[in-house]
N, C-alpha and C positions, 0 to 999 in steps of 0.2 A: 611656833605658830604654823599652823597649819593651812593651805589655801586651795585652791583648784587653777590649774593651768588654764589659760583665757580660752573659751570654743569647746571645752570639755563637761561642762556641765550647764544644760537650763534651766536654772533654778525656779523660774516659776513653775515647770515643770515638777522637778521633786524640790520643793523646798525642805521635806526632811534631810535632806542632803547635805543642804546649801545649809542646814541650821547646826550641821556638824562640824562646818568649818569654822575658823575663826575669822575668817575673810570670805566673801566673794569676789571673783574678779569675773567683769562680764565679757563677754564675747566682744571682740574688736569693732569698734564703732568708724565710721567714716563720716566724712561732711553730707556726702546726699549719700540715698540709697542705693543696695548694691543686690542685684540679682542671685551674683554667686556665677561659680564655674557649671558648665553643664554636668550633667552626672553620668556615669558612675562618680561618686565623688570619697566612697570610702571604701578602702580594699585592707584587706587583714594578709597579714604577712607570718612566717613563721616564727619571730622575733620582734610580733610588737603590728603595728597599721600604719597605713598610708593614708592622708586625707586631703582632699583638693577642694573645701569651702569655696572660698575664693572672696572670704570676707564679707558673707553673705549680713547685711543686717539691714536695720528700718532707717541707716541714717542718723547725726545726731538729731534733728528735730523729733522725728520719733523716738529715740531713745530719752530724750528728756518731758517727751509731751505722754507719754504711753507708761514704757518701761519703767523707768526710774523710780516713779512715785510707785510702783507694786514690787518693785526689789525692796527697797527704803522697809514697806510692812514685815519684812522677813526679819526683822532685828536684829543683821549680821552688817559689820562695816563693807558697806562696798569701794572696791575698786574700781576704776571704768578705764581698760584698753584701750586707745586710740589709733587710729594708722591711718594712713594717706599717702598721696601719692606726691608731695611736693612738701617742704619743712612749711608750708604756708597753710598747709591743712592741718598740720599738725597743734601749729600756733592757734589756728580759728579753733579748734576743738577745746584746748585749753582753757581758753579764755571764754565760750559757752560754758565749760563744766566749773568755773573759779567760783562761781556764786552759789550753787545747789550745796546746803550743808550735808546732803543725803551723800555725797563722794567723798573717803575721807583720801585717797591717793587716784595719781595718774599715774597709768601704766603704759608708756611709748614703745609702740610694737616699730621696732626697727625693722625686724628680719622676717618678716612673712613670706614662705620658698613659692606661695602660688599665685602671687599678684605682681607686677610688674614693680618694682622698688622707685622711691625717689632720688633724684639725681644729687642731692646733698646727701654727707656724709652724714653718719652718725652722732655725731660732736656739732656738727652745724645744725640737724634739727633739733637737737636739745636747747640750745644755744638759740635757738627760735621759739621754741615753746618757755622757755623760763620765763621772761617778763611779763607771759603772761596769765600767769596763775602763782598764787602763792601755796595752792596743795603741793605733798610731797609726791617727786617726780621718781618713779622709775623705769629705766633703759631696759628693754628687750632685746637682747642681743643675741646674733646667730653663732652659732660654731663655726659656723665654715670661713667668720673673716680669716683675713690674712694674717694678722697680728692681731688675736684677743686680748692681749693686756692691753695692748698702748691703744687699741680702742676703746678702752674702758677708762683706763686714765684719760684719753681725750672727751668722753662725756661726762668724768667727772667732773674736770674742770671748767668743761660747759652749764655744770648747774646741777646735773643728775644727782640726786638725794640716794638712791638704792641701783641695785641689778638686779635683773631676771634671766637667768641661763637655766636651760638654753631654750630657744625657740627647737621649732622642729628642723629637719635636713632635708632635700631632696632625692629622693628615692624614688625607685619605679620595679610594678612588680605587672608580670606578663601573666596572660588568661592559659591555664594549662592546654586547653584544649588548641582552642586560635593562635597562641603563642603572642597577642597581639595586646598592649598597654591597658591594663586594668581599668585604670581609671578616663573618666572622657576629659580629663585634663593635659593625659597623659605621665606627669610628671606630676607627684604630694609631696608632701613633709612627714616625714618620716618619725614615727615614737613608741616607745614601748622600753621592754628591757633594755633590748641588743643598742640602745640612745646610752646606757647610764655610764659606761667608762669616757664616755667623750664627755657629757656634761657635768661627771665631774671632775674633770681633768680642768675647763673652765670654771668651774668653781673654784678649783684650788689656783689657780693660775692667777685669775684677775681677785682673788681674797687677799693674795699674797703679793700684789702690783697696787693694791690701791685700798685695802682696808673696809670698803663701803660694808654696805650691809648688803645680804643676798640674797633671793631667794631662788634654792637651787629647786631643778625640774629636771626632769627624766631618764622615764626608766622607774621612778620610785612604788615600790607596791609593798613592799614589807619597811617593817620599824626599824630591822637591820639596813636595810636602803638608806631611810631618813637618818639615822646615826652617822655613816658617812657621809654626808651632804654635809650636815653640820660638821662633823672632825672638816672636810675639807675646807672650811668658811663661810657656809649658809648659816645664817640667823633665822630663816624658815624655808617650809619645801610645800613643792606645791606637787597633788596628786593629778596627772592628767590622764592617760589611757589607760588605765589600773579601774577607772571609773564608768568603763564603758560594760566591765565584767562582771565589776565588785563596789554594787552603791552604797554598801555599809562599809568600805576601804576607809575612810575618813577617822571612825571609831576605833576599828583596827588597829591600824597604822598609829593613832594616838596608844592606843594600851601598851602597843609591841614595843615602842618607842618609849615609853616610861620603863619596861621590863630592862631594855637594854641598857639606858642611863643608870637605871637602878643596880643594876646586876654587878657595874663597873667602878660603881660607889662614886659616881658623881654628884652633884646636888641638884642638875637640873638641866633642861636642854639647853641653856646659856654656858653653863659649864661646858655643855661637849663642842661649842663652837670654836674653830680652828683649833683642833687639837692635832690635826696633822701638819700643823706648822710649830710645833713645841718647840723643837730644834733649830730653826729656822727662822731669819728676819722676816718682817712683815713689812709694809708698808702703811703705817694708816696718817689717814691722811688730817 
């Protein structure tokens, strides 16, 4: 399965795009609306971009009064992102999104590097949003915690249905000339290539701590990319800054990706999942 990293593509924008994926996931929604960080807001690095959004959207009322009903027309499953600043935003969002048949998953943006975080842990806002919605729940999780597995095992056992590794990093890149912060945020999230040994080092870390299902994110831009997400324990991959260059990446990435399973005589992209734990126990749960 193929998807797009959440803020990386506007599908009503190109919805040929969005009609390439198997999934859409839409840009992070919050309870009231959100301006965004000032700009500069995206700076290009030599391994990949910097972005400082800052969670800019209409809002769930505008996301369900506006948006939804014109994603819904693209005939691709959607996902709907959530974040907030308290697990109690987290919980209202859910439970606004539990009745709209047009969402077929929730995606809980844990780790966002350019908004100020909520003061519950990660296991705790999961553990707040389950009761209320019965769609399947997936955890957004950053790289940079302390302990990525036992983060992972603690939202599993809070409810989490899937994972998303990895959200972006905090990175900062200076103006050649001023020598002075890119971005008027100062401080982005960081993706591209120079992301993909880290996320998938969490990929294989927390596939191998807790079994869920995955989908791994960044860095991916070729079929060779997507092949190891899965060996590491992704069930799907999501293309995020690969799609700022290349909006036929989606089709690509599907071909090169069949080449490769093919080529190693496997049967299918489910076969190459965790195949870099053959040797090695697993966890599932």
């Amino acid at each position: 399965m193929i998807v797009n990293a959440s803020g990386c593509l506007d599908a009503l924008e190109a919805p040929e795009v969005a009609r390439a994926l198997d999934v859409f996931v839409t840009k992070t929604v919050t309870p009231q609306p959100r301006e965004g960080n000032r700009p500069v807001r995206i700076a290009e690095t030599d391994m990949g971009m910097l972005n400082s959004i800052g969670l800019e959207n209409p809002g769930i009322g505008g996301l369900l009064q506006e948006k939804l009903p014109r994603l819904a027309e693209l005939g691709v499953p959607l996902w709907v992102s959530v974040g907030g600043f308290a697990a109690g935003d987290y919980a209202e969002l859910c439970a606004a999104l539990d009745e709209r048949p047009e969402v077929a998953a929730i995606e809980l943006n844990l780790s966002c590097p350019n908004v100020e975080e909520a003061p519950e842990s990660a296991a705790e806002i999961v553990a707040a949003a389950r009761p209320q919605t019965r769609k399947t729940l997936y955890a957004k999780l950053s790289p940079a915690a302390t302990d990525l597995p036992e983060t992972a095992r603690a939202v599993q056992a809070a409810g989490a249905d899937g994972l998303s590794l990895v959200n972006t990093m905090r990175g900062l890149a200076l103006d050649e000339k001023t020598l002075e912060p890119s971005l008027g945020h100062e401080l982005g999230g960081y993706s591209g290539p120079g992301l993909k040994p880290i996320a998938l080092a969490a990929v294989y870390q927390c596939y191998r701590a807790t079994g869920m299902p995955i989908v791994g994110m960044g860095g991916i831009a070729t079929g060779r990319d997507a092949l190891e997400f899965l060996a590491a324990g992704a069930s799907a991959i999501a293309l995020g800054t690969i799609l700022f260059a290349d909006p036929d990446a989606p089709g690509r990435v599907r071909r090169e990706l069949a080449e490769e399973i093919s080529s190693r005589g496997l049967s299918g992209a489910e076969a190459a999942t965790g195949l870099a734990h053959s040797s090695r126990p697993v966890t599932v749960a």
